[in-house]
N, C-alpha and C positions, 0 to 999 in steps of 0.2 A: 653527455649522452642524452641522448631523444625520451620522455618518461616513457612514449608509444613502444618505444623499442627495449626498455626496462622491464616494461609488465608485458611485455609478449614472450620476453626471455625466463620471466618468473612463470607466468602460466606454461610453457615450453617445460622449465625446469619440474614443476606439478604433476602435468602429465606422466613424464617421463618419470619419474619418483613412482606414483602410485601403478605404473605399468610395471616396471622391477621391482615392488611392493608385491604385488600378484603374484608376479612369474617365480620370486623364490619364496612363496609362500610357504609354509610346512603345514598347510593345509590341503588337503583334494580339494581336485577342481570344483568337485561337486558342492561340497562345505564352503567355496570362499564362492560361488555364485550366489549360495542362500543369504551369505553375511551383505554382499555387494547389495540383493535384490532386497535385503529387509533395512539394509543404509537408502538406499534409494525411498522406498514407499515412509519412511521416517523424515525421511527430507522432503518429501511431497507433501506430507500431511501438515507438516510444519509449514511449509509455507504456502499453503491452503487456510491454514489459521491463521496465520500473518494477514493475508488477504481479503479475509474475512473480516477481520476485526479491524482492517484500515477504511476495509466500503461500511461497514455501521459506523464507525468513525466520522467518515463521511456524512453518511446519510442524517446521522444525528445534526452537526453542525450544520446542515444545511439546513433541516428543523428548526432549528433553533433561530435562522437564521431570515427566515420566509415569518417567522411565528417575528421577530422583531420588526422585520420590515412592513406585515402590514399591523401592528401596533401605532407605527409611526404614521403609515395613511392614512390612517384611521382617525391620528390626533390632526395628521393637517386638515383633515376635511373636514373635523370640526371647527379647530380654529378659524377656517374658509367658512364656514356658516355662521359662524356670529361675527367674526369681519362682517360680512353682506347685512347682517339685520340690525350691526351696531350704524352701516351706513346707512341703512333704510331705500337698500337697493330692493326690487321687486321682481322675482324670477319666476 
């Protein structure tokens, strides 16, 4: 079997769970909207902080990253300046 056509039948089966999860709830509609819409803003916030903490994530190693490479420019263009005065080139 196709894995495409696996997880399309798992997500299918999901759905369809959490819809007759709903529909015989023994909760009112009104109480299983509030659970739904405070599951929702939980799982947004959540992965708002995910999100958050992968771009500083980022941002740092990129820091870190710019901070080594011009460390290194830094040392080749010195060692480029005393190469030149060890050969008694004139610039």
């Amino acid at each position: 079997m196709d894995t495409g056509k696996i997880f399309l039948g798992l997500l299918a089966g999901v759905a369809i769970g959490a819809t007759l999860g709903i529909l015989f709830a023994p909760d009112k509609g009104s109480s299983t909207r509030k659970k739904i819409t405070k599951k929702r803003e939980e799982f947004a916030q959540g992965l708002e902080e995910k999100f958050n903490n992968a771009v500083d994530s980022i941002t740092e190693q990129y820091e870190t990253l710019k901070d080594d490479v011009s460390g290194m420019a830094e040392k080749a263009d010195n060692k480029a300046e005393g190469f030149i005065k060890d050969q008694g080139v004139k610039t």
